[in-house]
N, CA and C atoms as an extended XYZ file, in Angstrom:
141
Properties=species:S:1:pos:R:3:atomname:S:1:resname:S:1:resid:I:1 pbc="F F F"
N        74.710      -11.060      137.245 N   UNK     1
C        73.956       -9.828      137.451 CA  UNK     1
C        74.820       -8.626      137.047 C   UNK     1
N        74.032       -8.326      136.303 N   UNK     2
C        74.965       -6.704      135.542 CA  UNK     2
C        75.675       -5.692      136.714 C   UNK     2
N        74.418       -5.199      137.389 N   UNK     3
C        74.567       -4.492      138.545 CA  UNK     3
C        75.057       -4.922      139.758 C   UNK     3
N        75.466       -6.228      140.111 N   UNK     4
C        76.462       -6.481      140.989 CA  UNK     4
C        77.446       -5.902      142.164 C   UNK     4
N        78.497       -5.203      141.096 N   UNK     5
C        79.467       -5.043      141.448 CA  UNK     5
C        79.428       -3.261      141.671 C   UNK     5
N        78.597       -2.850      140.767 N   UNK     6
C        78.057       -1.543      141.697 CA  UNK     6
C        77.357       -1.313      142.609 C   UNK     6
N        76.823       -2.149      143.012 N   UNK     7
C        75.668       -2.163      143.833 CA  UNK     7
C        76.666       -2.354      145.069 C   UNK     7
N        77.218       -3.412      145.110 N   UNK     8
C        78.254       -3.453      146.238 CA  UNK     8
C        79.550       -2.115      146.679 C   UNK     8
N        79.796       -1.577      145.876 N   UNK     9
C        80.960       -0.402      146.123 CA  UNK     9
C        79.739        0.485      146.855 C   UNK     9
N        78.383        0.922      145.958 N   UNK    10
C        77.805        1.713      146.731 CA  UNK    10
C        77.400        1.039      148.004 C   UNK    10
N        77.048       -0.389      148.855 N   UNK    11
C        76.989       -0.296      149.554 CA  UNK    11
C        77.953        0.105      150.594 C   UNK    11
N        79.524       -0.559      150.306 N   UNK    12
C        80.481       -0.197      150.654 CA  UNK    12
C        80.633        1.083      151.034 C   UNK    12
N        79.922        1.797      150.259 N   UNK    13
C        80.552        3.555      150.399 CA  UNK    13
C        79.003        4.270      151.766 C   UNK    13
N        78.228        3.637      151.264 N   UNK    14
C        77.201        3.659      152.707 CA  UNK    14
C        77.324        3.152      153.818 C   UNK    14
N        78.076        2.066      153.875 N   UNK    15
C        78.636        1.327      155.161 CA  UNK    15
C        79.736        2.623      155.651 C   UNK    15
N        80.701        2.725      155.074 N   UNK    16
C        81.780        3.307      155.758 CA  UNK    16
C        81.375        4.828      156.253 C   UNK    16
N        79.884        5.383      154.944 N   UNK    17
C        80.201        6.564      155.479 CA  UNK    17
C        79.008        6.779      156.733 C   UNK    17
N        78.104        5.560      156.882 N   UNK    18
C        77.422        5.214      158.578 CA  UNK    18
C        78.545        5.148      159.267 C   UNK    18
N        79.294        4.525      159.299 N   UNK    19
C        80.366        4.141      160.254 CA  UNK    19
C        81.262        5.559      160.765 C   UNK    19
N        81.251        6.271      159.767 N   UNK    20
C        82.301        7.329      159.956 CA  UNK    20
C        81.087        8.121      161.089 C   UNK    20
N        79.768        8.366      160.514 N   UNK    21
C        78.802        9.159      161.044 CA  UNK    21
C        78.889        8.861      162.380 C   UNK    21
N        78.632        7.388      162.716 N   UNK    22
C        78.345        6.730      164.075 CA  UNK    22
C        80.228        7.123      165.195 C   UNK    22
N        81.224        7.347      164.203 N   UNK    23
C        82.561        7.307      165.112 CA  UNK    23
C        82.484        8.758      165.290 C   UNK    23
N        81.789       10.074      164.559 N   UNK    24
C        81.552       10.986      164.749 CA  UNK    24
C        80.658       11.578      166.130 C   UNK    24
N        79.493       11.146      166.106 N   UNK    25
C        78.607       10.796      166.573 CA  UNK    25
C        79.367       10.299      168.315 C   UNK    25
N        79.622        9.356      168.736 N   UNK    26
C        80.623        8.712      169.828 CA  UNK    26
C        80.944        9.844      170.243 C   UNK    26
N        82.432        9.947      169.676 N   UNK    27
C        82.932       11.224      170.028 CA  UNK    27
C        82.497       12.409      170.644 C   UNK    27
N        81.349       12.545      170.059 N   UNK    28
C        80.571       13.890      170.521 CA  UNK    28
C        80.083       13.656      171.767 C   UNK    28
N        79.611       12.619      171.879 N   UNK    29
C        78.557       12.304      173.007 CA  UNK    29
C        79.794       12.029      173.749 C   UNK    29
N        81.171       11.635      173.553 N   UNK    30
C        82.214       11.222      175.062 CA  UNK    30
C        82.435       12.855      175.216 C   UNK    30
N        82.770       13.805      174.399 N   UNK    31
C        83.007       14.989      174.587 CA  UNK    31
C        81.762       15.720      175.388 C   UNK    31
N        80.771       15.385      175.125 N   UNK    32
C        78.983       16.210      175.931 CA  UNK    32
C        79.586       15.485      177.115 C   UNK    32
N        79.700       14.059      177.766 N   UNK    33
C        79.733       13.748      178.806 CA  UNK    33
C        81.092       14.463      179.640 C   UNK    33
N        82.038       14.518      179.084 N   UNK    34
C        83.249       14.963      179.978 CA  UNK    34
C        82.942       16.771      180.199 C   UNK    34
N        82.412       17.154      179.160 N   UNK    35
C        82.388       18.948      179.623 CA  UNK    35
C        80.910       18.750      180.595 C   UNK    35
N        80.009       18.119      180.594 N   UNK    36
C        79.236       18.066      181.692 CA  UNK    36
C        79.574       16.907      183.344 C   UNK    36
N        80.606       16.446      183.431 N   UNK    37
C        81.052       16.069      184.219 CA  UNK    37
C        82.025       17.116      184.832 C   UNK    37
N        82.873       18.049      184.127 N   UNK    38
C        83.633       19.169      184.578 CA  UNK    38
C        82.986       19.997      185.252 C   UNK    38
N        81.907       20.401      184.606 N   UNK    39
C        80.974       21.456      184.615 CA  UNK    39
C        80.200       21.232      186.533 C   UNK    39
N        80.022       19.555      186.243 N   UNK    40
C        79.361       18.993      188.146 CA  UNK    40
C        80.435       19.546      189.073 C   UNK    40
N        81.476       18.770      188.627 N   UNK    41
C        82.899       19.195      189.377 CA  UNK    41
C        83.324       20.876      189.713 C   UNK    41
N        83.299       21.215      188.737 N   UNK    42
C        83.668       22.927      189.141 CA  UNK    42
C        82.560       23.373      189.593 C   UNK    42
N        81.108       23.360      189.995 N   UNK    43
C        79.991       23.938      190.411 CA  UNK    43
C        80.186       23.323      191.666 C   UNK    43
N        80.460       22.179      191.992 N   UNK    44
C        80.711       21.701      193.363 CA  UNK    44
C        81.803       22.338      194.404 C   UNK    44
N        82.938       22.262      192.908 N   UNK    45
C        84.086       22.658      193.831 CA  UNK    45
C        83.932       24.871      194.252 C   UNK    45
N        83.347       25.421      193.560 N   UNK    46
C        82.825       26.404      194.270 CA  UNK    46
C        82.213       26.653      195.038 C   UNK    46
N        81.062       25.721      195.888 N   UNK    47
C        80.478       26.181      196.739 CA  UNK    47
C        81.307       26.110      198.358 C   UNK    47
C-alpha cells in the first residue's frame, strides 16, 4: 500500500497530540479541584 507509511506517522501525530490534549486537560481539572477545595477550606476556616 502506497499510503501506508503516511497514514501511520499521521496517525501517530493524532495519537500523541490527543494524548498531549487529554494530559492537558487532567491537569486542569486536578488544578479546578485543588483551588475549589482551598476555596471550601478558607470559607470554612473564616466563619
Amino acid at each position: 500500500m502506497i499510503w501506508g507509511k503516511f497514514m501511520d506517522k499521521q496517525v501517530l501525530f493524532w495519537t500523541a497530540f490527543a494524548a498531549i490534549g487529554q494530559a492537558v486537560g487532567a491537569v486542569a481539572t486536578a488544578a479546578a479541584v485543588i483551588v475549589t477545595l482551598w476555596q471550601i477550606r478558607y470559607a470554612n476556616a473564616k466563619k
